[in-house]
C-alpha positions in Angstrom: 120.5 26.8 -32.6 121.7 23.8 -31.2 119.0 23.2 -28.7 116.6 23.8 -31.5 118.0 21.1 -33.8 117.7 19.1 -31.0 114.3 19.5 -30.5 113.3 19.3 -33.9 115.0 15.5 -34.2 113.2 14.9 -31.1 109.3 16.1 -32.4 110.3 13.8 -35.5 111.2 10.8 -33.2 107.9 11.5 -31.1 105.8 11.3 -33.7 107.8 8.0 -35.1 107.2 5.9 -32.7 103.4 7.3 -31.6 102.7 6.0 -35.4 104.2 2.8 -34.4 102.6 2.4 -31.8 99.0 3.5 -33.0 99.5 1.0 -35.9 100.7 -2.2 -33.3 97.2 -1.1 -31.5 95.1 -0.9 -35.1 96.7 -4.6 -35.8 96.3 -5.8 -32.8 92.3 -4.2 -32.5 91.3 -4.9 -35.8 90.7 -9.1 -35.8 89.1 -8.5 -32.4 86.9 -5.9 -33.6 83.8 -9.1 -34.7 84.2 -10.2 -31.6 83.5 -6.7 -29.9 81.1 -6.4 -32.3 79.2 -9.4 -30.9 79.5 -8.7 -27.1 77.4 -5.7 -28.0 74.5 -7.5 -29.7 71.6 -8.9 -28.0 72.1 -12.6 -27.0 68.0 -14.9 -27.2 68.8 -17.9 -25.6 67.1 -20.7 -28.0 66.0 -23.9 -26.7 65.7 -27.0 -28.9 65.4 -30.5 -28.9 68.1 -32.5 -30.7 66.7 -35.8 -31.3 64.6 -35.0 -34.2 66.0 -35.0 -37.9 66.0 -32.8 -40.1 65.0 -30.3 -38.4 67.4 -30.7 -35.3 69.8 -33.1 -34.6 73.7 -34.0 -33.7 76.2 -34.2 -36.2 78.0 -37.2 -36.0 81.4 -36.1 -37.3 81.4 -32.7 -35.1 79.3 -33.5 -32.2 77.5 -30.2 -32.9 73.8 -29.3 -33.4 72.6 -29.2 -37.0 69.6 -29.1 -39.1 66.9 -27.0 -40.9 66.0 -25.2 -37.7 69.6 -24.8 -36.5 70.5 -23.1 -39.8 67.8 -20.9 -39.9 67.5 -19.7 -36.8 71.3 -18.9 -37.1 70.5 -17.3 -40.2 67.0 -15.3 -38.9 70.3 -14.0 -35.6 73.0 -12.9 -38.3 69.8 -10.8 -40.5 68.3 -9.5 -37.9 71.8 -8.9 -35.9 71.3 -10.3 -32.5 73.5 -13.4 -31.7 71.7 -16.7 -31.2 72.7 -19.3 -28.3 71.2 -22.6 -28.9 70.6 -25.1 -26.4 69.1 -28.8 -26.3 66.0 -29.4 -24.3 63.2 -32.3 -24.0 60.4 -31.1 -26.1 58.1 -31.4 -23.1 60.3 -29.3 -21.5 60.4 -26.5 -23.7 57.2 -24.6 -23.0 57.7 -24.9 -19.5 61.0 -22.9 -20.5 59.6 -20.4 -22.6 56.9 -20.1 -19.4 59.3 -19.3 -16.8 61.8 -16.6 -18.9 64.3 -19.3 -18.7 65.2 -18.8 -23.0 64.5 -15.9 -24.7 63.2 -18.2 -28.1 62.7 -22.1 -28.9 62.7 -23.4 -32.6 62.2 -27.4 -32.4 59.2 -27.9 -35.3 56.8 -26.9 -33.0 53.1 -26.6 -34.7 51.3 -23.7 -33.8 48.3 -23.9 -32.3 45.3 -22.1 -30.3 45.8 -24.3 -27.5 50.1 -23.7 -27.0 48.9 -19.3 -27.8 47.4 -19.6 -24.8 51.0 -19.8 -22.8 53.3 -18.9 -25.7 53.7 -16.3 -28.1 54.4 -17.4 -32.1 56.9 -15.9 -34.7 54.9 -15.7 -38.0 55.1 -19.6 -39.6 58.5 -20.5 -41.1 57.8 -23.7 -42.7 54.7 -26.0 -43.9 54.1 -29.4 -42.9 51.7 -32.2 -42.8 51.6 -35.5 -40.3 51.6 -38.7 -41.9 51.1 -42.4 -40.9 54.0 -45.0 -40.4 53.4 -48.2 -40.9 55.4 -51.8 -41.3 56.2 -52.5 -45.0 53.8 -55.5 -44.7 50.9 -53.8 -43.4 48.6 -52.9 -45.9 45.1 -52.2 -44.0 46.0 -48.5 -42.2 45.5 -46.2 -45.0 43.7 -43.6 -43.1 42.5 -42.1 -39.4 39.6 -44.7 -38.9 41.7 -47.9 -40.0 44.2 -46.7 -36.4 40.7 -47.2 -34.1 41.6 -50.0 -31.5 45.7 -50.3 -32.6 48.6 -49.3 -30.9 50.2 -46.2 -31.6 53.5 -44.9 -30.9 54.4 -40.7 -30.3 56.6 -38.2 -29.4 55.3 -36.8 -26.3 53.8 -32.8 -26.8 53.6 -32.9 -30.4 50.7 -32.6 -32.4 50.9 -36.2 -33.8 50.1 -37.1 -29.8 47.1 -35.4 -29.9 45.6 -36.5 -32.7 46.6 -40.2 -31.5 44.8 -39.4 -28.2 41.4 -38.6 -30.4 41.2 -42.3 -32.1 38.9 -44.2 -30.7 39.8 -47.0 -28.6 43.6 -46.9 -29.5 46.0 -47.2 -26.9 48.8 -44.6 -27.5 52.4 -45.1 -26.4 54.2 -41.3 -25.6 57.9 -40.9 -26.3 60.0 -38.8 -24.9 61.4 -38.7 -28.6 60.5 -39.7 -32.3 63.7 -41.8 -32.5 62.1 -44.3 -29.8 58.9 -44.6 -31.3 59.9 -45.4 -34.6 61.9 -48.2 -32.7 58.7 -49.1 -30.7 57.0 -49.7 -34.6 60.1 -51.3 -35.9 60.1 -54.0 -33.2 56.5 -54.9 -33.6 55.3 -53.5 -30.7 53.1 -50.5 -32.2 50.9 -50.7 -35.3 51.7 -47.2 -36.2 53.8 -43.9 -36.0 52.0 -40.4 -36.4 54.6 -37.8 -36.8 55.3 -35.2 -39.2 55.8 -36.2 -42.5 59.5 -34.6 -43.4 61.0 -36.2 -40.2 59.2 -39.8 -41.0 60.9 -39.4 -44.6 64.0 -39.1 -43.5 64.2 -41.5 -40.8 63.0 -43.9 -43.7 64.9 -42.7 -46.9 67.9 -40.9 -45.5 68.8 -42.1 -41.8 68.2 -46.0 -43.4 65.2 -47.1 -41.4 64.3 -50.3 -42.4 61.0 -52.0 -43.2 58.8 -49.1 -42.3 56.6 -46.7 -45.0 54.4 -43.9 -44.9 50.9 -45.0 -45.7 48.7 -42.3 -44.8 48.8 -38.2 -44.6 46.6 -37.2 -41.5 44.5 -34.2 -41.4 45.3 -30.7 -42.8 48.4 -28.6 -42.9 50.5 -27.3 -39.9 52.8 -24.6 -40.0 56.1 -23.9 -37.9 56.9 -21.0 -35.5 59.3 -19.8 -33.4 58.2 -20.1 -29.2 58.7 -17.0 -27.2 57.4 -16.2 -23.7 54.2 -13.8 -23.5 55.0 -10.4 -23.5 53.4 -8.3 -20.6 49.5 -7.2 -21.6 49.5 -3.8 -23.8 53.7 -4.7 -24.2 54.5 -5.3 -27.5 57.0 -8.5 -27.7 60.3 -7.1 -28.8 61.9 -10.8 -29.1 58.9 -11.6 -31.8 59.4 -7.9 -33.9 63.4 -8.9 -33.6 62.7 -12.9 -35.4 60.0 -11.7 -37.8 62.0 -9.2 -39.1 64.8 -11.7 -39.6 63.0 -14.4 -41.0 61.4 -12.1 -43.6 65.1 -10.6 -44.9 66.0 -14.3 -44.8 63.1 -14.9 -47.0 63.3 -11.9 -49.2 67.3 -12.1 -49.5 66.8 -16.1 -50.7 68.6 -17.1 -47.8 65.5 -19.3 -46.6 64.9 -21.1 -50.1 69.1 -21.9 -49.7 68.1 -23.7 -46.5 65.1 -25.7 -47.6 66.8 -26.8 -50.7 69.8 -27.7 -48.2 67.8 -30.1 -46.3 64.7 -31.2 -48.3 65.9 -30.9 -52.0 63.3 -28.9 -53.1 64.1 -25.7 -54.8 60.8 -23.5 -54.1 59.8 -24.2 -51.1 55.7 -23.6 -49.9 54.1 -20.1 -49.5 54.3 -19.2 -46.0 51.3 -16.5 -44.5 51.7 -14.0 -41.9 49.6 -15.9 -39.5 49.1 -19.4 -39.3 45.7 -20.1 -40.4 45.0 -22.0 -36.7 45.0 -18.6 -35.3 43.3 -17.0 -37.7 39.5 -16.2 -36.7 40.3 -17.9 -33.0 42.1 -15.5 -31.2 43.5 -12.1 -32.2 46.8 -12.1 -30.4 48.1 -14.8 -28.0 47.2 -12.2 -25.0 43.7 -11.9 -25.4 43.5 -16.1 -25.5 45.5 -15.9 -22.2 43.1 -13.3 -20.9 40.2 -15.7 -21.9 41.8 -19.0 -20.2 42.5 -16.9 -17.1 38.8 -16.0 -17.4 37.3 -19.1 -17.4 39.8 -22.0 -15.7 39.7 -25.1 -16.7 37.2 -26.6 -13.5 38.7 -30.3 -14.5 42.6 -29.3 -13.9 42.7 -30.4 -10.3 40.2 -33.6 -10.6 42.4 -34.8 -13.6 45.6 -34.1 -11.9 44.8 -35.9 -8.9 43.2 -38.9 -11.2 46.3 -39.2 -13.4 48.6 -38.9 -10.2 46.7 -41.2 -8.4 47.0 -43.9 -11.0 50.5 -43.5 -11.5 51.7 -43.4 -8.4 50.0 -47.0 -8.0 51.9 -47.8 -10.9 54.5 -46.9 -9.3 54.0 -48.9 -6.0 53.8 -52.0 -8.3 56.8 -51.2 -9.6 58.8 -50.7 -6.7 57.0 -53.6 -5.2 57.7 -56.3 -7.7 61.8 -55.0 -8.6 62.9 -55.1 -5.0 60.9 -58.5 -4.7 62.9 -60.2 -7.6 65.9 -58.3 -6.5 65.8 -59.6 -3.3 65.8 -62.7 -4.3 68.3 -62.7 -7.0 70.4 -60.5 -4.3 70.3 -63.3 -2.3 71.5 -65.6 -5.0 74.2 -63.5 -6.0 75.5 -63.0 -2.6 75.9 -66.4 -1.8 77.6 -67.1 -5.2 79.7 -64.4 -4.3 80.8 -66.1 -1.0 81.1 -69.3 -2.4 84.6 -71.1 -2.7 83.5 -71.7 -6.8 86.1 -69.3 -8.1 84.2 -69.6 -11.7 80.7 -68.8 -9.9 82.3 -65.8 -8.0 83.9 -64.3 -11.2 80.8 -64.7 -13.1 78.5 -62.7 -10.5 81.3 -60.2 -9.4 81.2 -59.3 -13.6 77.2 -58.9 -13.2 77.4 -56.8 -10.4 80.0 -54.5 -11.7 78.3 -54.2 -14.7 75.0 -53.2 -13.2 76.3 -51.0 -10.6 78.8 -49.9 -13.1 76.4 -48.4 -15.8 73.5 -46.0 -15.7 69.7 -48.0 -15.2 68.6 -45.3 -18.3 71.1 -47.2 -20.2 70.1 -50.7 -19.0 66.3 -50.1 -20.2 67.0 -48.9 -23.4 69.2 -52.2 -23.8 66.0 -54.7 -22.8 63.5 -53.3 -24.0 64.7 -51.5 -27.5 67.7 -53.3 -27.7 67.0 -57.2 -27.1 64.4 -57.2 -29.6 65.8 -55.5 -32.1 69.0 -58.2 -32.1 66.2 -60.8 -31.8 64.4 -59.7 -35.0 67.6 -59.8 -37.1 68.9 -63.0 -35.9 65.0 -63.7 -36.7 63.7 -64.6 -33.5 61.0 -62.3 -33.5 60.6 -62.2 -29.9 59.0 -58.8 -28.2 59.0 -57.9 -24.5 56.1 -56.4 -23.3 56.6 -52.6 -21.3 55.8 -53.9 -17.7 58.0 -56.9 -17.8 60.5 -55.2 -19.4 60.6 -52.7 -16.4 60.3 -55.2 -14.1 63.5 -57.1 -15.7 66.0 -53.8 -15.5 64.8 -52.7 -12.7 65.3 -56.5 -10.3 68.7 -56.9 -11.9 69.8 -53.5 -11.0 68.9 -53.6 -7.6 69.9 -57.5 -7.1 73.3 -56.3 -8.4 73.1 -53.2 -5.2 71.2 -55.8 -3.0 73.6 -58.6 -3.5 76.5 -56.3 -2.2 74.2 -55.0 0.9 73.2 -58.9 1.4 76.8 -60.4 1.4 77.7 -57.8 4.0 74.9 -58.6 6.1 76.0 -62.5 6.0 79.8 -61.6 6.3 79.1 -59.6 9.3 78.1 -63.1 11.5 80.4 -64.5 13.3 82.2 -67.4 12.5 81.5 -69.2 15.3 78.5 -69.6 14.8 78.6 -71.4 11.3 81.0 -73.7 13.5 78.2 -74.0 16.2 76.1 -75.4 13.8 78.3 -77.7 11.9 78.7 -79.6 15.4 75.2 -79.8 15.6 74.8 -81.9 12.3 73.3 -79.4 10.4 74.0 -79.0 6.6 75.4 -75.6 5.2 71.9 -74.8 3.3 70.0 -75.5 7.5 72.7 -73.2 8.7 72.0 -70.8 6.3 68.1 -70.3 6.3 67.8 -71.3 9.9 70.5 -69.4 11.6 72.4 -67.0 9.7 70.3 -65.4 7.2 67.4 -64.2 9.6 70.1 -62.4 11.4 71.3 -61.0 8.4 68.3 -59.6 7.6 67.6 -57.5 10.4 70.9 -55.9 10.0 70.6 -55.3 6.2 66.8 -53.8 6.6 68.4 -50.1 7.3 70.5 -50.1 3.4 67.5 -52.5 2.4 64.8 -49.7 3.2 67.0 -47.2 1.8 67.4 -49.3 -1.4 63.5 -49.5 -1.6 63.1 -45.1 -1.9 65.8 -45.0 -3.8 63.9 -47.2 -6.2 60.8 -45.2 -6.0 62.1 -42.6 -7.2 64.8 -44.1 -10.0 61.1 -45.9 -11.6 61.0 -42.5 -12.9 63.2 -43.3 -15.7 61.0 -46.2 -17.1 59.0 -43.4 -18.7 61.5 -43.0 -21.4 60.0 -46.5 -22.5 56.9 -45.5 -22.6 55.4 -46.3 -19.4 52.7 -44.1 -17.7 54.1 -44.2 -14.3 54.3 -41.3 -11.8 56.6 -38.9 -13.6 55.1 -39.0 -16.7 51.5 -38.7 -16.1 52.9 -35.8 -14.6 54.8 -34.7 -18.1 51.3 -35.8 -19.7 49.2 -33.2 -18.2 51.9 -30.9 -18.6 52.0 -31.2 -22.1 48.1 -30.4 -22.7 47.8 -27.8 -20.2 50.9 -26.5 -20.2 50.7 -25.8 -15.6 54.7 -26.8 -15.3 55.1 -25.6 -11.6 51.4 -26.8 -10.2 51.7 -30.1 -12.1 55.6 -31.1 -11.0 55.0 -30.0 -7.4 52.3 -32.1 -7.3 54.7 -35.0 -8.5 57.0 -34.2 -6.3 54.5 -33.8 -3.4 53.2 -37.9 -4.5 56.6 -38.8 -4.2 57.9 -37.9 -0.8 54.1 -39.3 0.4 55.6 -42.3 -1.0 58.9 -42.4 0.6 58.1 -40.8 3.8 55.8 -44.0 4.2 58.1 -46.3 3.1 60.5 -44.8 5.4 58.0 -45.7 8.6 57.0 -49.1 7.3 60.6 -50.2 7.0 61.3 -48.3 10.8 58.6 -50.5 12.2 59.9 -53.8 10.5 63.2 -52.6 12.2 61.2 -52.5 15.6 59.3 -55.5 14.9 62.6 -57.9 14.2 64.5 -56.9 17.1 63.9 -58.9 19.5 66.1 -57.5 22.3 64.5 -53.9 21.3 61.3 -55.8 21.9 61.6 -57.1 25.2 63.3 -53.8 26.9 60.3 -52.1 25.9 58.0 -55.3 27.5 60.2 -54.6 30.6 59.7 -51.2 30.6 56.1 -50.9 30.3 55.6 -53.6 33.2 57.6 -51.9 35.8 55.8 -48.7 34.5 
């Protein structure tokens, strides 16, 4: 009896603290259950590109992504249950993406059209838009297409607005590698006019406080949205695309979508939006059969333009090079000799330059001279523009006079002493001393860093074509963006460009030869005792 008394206050205590500790393991389970929840779902990998309001852009109190697209591709993942991973990308980059499997999905405004089915498959359109003209407040004579024949027109490179630029007549279009810096091309007076879509030009003007700039013109007929996805597989039917649609369309049908578009654009009822976009519609059945089609009959023109556009950017290039390491050299050589000066003043001055210089990215440096100088010349009323090719030509000689300056003071540090003494006792002046003695023996020493300096320039005049500037690298992004051939078209850059170092590379090795005298007359020696 005992023993069973015993038992039974030990079944009772059993099943005490099992309940205990099934309900620690339910409290602890229970907040992570969302979580578990969305490890299971399917993650699309969604590439946009922030810099282009309201549709996507950086929130300046949270640092995070917002904007019509943002929400409503988070809203199309929570409807349709899949979990949504946005990431920033350069427009011109995003196709390229989409090509190579690298996202599953990119939502960035992107207008759907024959030519981008051909290497990307479309989500039914979510949102209807038109481009539109910007102007200068004081300009009153663009009101349409044909008043833009012969001007200057600013874009954001890929976008529709770029290729309806690159149809006017005799106009010579600027490409962007965002819509931010080609409104600031038209706001500094060096473009005539903007074409862009029209929501993002209203609310650079009315809401983001642009200043002195108005729509004048709507261009052409209506464009709708979609969502990019890679091509599915021929006879596959794209799961990513039945997964969106099916999204967007509960979004749409819940009220969800009208929510967002009031959100962002103030309008309660926003435009009907079709199945297909009416681009597609009577062109190509499905974004396979165009690809089949292109496949069928390649473009015969691909290789002659590549290697036209190359060509001319990669003399473009040269020049650049050319001219920044000639005006570097010589304010190097300035600047060095400051440096060793004993004008404490003059040192400080030119040690701040070169820290500065060598001290902040060259991106930065020609955003400052060529957006940045005339914008704080216009408002202190100067008016003064710089032009794109001097503008280059300025950022890139004081970057690499600030790296040259520190090669060149080495190179004149590096002589000995004596020999400045040698040539004091000879009469000659500090400036004789310099240019007749000490600096040519400088220079052979400093050609090794000096030819160095010169490919590392090469390559670094890639960044000029965030200006604007149709060098190497972005002929290359042009022809990407119309024919949409990322892998042919950048190894073919990247081909130009270690043609154009590897030469460099042999000139400079020969100059080494050349200046060297002792080298010089070894091998004299050698070849006459041969």
């Amino acid at each position: 009896m005992k023993g069973m008394v015993k038992l039974g206050h030990w079944g009772k205590t059993w099943r005490y603290y099992l309940l205990l500790a099934l309900g620690v393991l339910l409290a602890i389970a229970i907040p992570l259950l969302p979580a578990f929840s969305q490890v299971s779902r399917q993650t699309i990998i969604v590439a946009t590109e922030p810099t282009f309001p309201p549709f996507e852009m950086t929130d300046e109190a949270t640092g995070q992504l917002t904007g019509f697209d943002v929400d409503l591709i988070q809203a199309i993942g929570e409807a349709a249950q899949v979990t949504v991973d946005i990431q920033g990308y350069p427009f011109d980059g995003i196709i390229p993406a989409l090509q190579s499997n690298t996202v599953g999905a990119a939502i960035s405004a992107i207008t759907i059209t024959p030519e981008r089915a051909q290497s990307v498959s479309f989500s039914s359109p979510y949102f209807k838009s038109v481009l539109a003209i910007a102007v200068q407040d004081g300009n009153d004579t663009i009101k349409n297409l044909k008043d833009l024949e012969g001007k200057r027109l600013a874009v954001a490179i890929g976008t529709t607005g770029a290729m309806v630029a690159t149809n006017v007549p005799g106009a010579k279009v600027t490409n962007f590698d965002s819509i931010t810096s080609a409104l600031q091309e038209l706001v500094n007076g060096n473009a005539d006019a903007v074409i862009n879509d029209r929501p993002v030009l209203l609310y650079a003007i009315k809401d983001a406080g642009l200043r002195n700039v108005k729509i004048s013109a709507d261009v052409g007929s209506e464009d709708y949205y979609g969502i990019a996805m890679p091509l599915a597989p021929p006879g596959e039917i794209n799961q990513t695309r039945e997964v969106l649609n099916q999204g967007l369309f509960q979004i749409i049908e819940n009220g969800t979508y009208n929510a967002i578009y009031e959100k962002w654009f103030g309008e309660k009822n926003p435009p009907f939006l079709p199945l297909v976009a009416p681009s597609l519609v009577g062109k190509v059945g499905t974004a396979q059969s165009l690809t089949e089609r292109s496949q069928a009959n390649p473009n015969d023109n691909f290789l002659i333009t590549l290697f036209r556009n190359l060509f001319k950017g990669s003399i473009l290039t040269v020049l650049l090079t050319a001219f920044s390491v000639f005006f570097g050299l010589i304010g190097g050589t300035g600047v060095a000799i400051a440096l060793i000066s004993d004008i404490k003043p003059l040192q400080l001055i030119f040690r701040i330059y070169v820290e500065f210089f060598r001290g902040t990215p060259m991106l930065v440096q020609l955003f400052i001279i060529y957006f940045g100088l005339p914008a704080l010349f216009k408002e202190i009323g100067l008016g003064i523009t710089i032009d794109r090719f001097p503008a280059a030509i300025i950022a890139l000689s004081l970057n690499v006079a600030a790296y040259l300056a520190e090669i060149i003071r080495g190179g004149i540090q590096s002589i000995d002493q004596g020999q400045w003494e040698a040539c004091e006792s000879l009469g000659m002046s500090p400036w004789q001393t310099m240019k007749e003695v000490i600096f040519p023996q400088a220079f052979r020493r400093i050609l090794p860093p000096l030819g160095n300096e010169f490919i590392t320039l090469i390559k670094d005049t890639s960044l000029t074509a965030v200006i604007g500037f149709q060098e190497l690298f972005r002929e290359g992004q042009l022809i990407v963006a119309t024919t949409y051939r990322a892998f042919e078209v950048y190894i073919a850059v990247a081909l130009v460009y270690l043609l154009l170092t590897t030469i460099s590379s042999f000139v400079f090795k020969w100059l080494e030869n050349y200046m060297d005298p002792i080298g010089r007359a070894k091998k004299k020696a050698k070849a006459a005792t041969a």
